[in-house]
C-alpha positions, 0 to 999 in steps of 0.5 A: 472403618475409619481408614474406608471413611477417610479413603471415601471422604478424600475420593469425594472431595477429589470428585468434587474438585475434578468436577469443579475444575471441569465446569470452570473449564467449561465457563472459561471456555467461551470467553476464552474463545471470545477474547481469542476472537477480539484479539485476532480482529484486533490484530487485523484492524489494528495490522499496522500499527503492532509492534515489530511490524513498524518502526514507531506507532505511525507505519509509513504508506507502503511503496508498493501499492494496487488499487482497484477504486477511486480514491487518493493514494500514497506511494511510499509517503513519496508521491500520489495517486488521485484516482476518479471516475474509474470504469470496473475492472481496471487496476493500477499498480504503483511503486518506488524506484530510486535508480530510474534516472539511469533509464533515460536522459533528462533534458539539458536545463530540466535538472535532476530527480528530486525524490524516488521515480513511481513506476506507474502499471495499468490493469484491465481484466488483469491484463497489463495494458499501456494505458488508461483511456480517459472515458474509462478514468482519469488518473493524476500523479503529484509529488511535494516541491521540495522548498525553494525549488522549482519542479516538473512532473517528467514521464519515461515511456519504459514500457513503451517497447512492449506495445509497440509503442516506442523504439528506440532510448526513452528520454524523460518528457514533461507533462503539463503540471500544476502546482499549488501550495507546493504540490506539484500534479500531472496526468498520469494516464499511461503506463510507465514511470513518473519523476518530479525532477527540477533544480 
């Protein structure tokens, strides 16, 4: 009789234990769910600065970017863009290029590329268009002047061709620029790719 006692004492006491572990489970199971939740929005906000996305807490801006709003962006930390009164259903592309000075000439005195070219591509209704008209957006390119140097924003019409627009070698041609503070600023209106260059 005492063999059936114990046997039944430790069934009990097993039953007990699984039905415990069960409601723990169960209690543990919607917070777990909670901070799974947190966590994956954490990752989404917090995106760019995880470890092993970037070097350093701070990720640099991306050189490549398309954007569909007004605002003030970054191209690579290299140059940006200042994008007002855009009509809808316009989009520019942008992107850095280290080897755009063997597009075209550079005029004789204008010296040389002073930081990686931003190729600049314009979107209506996702199509990609030669420019931007200034009634439906105004749309401005600046670069820093490096210290001690004098410099001008150049444009290089390279997808000219493709509208019809140019024939021929492209060459690189001055915009009117402004600096201030060491900033230098120009229009940037038409597709194609932009260059401080200067001595």
């Amino acid at each position: 009789m005492g063999k059936y006692f114990r046997l039944l004492v430790a069934t009990v006491l097993l039953v007990g234990i699984v039905l415990l572990a069960g409601n723990k489970v169960a209690w543990a199971g919607p917070v777990a769910i909670e901070q799974q939740s947190v966590e994956s929005q954490a990752e989404t906000l917090d995106n760019l600065a995880k470890p092993g996305k970037c070097k350093g807490t701070v990720c640099p801006p991306p050189d490549t970017i398309t954007v569909c709003a007004n605002g003030t962006y970054s191209v690579g930390g290299v140059s940006t863009l200042k994008i007002t009164e855009l009509a809808p259903d316009y989009c520019l592309e942008a992107f850095l290029h280290n080897k755009a000075i063997a597009l075209g000439r550079i005029p004789d005195g204008a010296g040389q590329v002073l930081a990686n070219a931003t190729f600049l591509k314009v979107y209506h209704h996702s199509r990609f268009v030669y420019g931007i008209p200034a009634i439906d957006g105004k749309v401005e390119i600046c670069y820093a002047v490096p210290p001690g140097m004098q410099a001008s924003i150049y444009f290089l019409d390279h997808y000219g061709p493709r509208f019809g627009v140019r024939t021929g070698q492209p060459s690189w041609q001055p915009l009117q620029t402004t600096v201030t503070n060491g900033v230098a600023c120009a229009p940037a209106q038409t597709s194609g790719v932009y260059a401080l260059i200067g001595q």
